[in-house]
N, C-alpha and C positions, 0 to 999 in steps of 0.2 A: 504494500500500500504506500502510495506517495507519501513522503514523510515532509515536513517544514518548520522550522524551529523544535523540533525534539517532538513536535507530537504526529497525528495523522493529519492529512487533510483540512484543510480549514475554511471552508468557505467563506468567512468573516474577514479572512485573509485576505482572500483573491479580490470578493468585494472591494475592501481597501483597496487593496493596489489598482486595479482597475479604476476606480474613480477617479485617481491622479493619473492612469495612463490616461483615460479618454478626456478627462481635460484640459491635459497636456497635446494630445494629438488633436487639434482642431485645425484652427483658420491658419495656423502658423506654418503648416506643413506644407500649402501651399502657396507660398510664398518666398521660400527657402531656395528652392532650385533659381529662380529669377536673380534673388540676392547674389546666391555664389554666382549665377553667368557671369553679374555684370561687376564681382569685385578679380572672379576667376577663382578656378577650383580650391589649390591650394591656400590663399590667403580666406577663404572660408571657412575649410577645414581645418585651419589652424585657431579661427577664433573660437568657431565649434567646439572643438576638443577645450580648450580655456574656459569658455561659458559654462559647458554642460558640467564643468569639475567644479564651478563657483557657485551654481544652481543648486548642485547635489547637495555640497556642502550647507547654503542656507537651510532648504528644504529639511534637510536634516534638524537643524537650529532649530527653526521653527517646529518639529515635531518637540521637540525638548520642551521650549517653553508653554507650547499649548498642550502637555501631558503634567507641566506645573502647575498650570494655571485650573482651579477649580470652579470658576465660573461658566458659561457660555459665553464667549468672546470672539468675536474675530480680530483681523489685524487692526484695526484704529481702538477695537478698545483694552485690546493687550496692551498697545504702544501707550493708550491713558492714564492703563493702571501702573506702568513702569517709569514712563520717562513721565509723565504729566500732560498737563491739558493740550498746552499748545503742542509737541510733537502729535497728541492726539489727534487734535485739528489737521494740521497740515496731513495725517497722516490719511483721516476721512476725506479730505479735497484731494487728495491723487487714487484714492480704491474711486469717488463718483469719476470723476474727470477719467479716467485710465482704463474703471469698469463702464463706465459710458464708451469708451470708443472701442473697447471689446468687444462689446453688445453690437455695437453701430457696424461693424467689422462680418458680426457672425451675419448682420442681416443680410450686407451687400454679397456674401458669397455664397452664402445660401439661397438667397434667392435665384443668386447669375448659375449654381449647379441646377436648380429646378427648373428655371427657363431653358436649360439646355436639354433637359431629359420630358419635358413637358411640352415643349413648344409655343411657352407663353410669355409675355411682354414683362422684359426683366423687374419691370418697375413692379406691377401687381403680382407676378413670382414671390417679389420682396414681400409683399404685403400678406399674400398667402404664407410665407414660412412665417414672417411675425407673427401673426393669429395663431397660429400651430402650435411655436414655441411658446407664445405667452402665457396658454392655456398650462403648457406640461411643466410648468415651472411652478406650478402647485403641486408636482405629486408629490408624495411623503417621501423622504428622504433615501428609505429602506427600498422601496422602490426603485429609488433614481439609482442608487447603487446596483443594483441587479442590469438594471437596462445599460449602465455605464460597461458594466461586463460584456455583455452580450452585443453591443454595439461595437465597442473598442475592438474584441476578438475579430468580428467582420471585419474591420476596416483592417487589422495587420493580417488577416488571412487574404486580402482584394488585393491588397498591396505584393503579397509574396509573389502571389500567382501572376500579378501584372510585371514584376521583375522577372521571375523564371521565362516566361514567354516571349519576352520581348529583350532578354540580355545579348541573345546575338545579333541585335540592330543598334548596340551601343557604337559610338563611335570615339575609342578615346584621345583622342585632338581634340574632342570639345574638352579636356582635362588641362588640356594647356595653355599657357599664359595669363597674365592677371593686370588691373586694369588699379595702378595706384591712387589715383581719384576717385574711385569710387569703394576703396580700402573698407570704409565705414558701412557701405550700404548691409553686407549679412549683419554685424552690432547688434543693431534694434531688432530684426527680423529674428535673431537666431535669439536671442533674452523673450522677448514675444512666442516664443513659439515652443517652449523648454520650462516655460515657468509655468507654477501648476497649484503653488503655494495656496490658492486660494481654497480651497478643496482639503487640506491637510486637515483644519478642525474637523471635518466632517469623516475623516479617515478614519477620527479618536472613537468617533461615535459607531462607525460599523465597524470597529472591533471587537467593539461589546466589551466583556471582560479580559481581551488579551491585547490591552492597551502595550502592551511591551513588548509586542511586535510591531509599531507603529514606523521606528527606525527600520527595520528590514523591509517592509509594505512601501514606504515611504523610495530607498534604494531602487528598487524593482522598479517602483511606479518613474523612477524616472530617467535608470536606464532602457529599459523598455522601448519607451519613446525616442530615447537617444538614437538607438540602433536603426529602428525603423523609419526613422529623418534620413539616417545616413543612405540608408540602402535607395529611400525613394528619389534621395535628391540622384544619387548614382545614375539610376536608370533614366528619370526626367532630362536629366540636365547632358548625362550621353546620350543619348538618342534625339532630343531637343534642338542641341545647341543652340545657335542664332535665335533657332525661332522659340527658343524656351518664354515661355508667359506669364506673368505676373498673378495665374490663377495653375498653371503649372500644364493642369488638361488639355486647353485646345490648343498651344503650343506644340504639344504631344501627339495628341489627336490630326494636326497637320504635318506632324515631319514622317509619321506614317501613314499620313492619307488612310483612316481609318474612322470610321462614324462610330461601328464598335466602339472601339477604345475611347471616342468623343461620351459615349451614353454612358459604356461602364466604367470610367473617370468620374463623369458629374456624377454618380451613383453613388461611389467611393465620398467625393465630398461632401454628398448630401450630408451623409449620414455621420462622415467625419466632424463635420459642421454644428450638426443638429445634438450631438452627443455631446462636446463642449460647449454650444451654447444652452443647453439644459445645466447641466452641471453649475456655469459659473453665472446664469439667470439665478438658480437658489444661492447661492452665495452671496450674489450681489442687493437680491431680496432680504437673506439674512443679515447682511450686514446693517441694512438701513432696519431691520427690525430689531436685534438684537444690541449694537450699540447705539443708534441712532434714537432708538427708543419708540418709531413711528410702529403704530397699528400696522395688523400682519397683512391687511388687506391695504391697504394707504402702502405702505412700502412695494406691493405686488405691480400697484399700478405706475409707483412710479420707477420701477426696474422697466415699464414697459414703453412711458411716454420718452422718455431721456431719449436715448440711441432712436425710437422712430420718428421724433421732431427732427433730431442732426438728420436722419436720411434723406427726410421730406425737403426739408431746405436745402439739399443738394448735396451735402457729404456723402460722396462715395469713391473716392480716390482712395485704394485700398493699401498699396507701400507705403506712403507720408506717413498713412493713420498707423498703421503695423508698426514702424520703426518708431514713430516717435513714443507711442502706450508701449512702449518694451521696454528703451531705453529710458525715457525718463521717468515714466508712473512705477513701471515695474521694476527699475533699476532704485528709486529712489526709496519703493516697497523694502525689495531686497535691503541696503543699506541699514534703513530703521530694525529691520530684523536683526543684525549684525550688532548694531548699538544696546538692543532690548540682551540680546544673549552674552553679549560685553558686562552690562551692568547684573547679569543674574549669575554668571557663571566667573567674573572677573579675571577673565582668562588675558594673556600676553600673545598668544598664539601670533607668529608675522602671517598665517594663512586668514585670518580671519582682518588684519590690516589690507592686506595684500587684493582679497575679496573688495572690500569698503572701497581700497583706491579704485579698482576696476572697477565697480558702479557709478562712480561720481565721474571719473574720467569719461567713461563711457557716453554719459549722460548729458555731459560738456559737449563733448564733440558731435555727439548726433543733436542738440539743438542747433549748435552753429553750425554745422552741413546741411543742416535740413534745407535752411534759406540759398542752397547752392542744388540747382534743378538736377538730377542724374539724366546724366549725358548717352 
């Protein structure tokens, strides 16, 4: 019998980890392959490999201090109760700000995979997946953990099978060269698309009683995702090249002149899509319910108007939005995480300085590259 931490099987386990894989594997995974074309392969995968080691590291942190902490809390009222109000403040204006253009994120790609497997006008595509999701973001928790499993699984079973079939139309010359100006563009892309932290209290909760699997569940959930970024960008981005796309699929879909691969791509994203945006719709609803203090229904609706006002009024430029909520909201998340487990753990460690500088630096340069168009 499969064995995991010293005992048998654990379903509460998998659960766990699965909810950080599938929130983890959302809107960011397509977007990745784009990043590396246009920074080129190797200087990707060199930030790649960095991020995903500073990611693991927080995520871990944060499992600590939220198996410390005996309240319900998310990150701005962890940050309240440690560091005090104002980091708390600042720390709720980057989860709305940052969980707004997450949201605002899941709708524009969700909707452009369902117009593409539907055949309908991307705009009301949009509107149909928001309805959809808005609704599922009320299911009970234990629920969403279940569906997190069995969605995630799909999409790295879509994904293998899209690789094995189509690895000998790789071409690897689109592996070479790299493009120094545009250094920064994976940065935000690859932090965006790797962080998962939101989902971690909720880990606490479907472990039930074996809260002390959380750091191993936690591991998993985010190498996991590591591996299956790496292998998609792989095949996307050889087989791609030039024409690789800022949604990943119909870039794909035309360097193989395949409609197939166009339907069973948007298929993959749907559902990639619709998995993290479930997940971090309850999070972002908890958040405003549980520190924020707003009624469960009032916090519901307003998870739902935020991101669909930004659409209505024309936000839908999906890179800009991707890098800059990774790098700055999610970068400066990361950070306060680092401070909170500085002042609990009073640790010296240069790995957890070393972390702190890479978020702020990070977070520097992608606002001031931002205002420089990629070329």
């Amino acid at each position: 019998m499969l064995k995991i931490c010293g005992n048998k099987f654990d379903k509460n386990f998998w659960l766990a980890t699965f909810s950080l894989v599938g929130t983890t594997i959302g809107a960011g995974i397509f977007s990745l392959p784009y990043a590396f074309a246009k920074a080129g392969f190797i200087i990707g995968f060199i930030e790649f490999t960095v991020l995903v080691g500073v990611v693991l590291l927080i995520q871990q942190m944060l499992g600590k201090i939220t198996l410390q902490t005996e309240d319900k809390k998310r990150l701005a009222g962890l940050t309240a109760s440690y560091l005090g109000n104002l980091w708390g403040n600042l720390v709720m204006a980057s989860v709305l700000f940052g969980g707004a253009g997450t949201l605002l994120i899941y709708i524009i790609l969700g909707g452009g995979f369902l117009s593409l497997i539907a055949g309908l006008d991307i705009f009301w595509s949009s509107m149909i997946f928001f309805a959809l999701w808005f609704v599922a973001i009320l299911v009970r928790p234990r629920n969403f953990g279940r569906m997190e499993f069995y969605v995630s699984s799909l999409v790295i079973f879509i994904i293998v099978l899209i690789a094995v079939f189509n690895f000998g139309s790789v071409n690897f010359n689109n592996f070479r060269g790299f493009d120094i100006k545009n250094s920064l563009v994976p940065y935000g892309v690859i932090l965006f698309a790797m962080t998962g932290y939101s989902v971690i209290p909720k880990m606490e909760d479907l472990l039930g009683g074996n809260k002390h699997n959380l750091k191993k569940a936690i591991k998993y959930g985010t190498l996991i995702p590591a591996i299956v970024y790496l292998l998609f960008v792989f095949i996307i981005l050889g087989v791609s090249g030039k024409l690789t796309s800022p949604d990943a699929i119909v870039g794909f879909s035309q360097a193989l002149n395949s409609n197939f691969i166009m339907y069973a791509g948007a298929l993959l994203g749907l559902l990639a899509v619709a998995g993290a945006a479930l997940s971090y719709g309850v999070y972002f609803r908890e958040t405003l319910w549980y520190d924020l203090k707003l009624s469960k229904n009032f916090a519901w609706l307003i998870t739902g108007l935020i991101p669909l006002s930004l659409f209505i009024f024309g936000a839908r430029d999906i890179i800009p939005v991707v890098s800059i909520v990774g790098a700055l909201f999610f970068g400066f998340q990361a950070f306060v995480i680092l401070l909170i487990y500085k002042k609990i753990k009073k640790s010296k460690n240069i790995l957890y300085y070393a972390a702190g500088a890479i978020m702020l630096f990070g977070a520097a340069l992608e606002v001031w590259f931002s205002f420089v168009p990629i070329a």
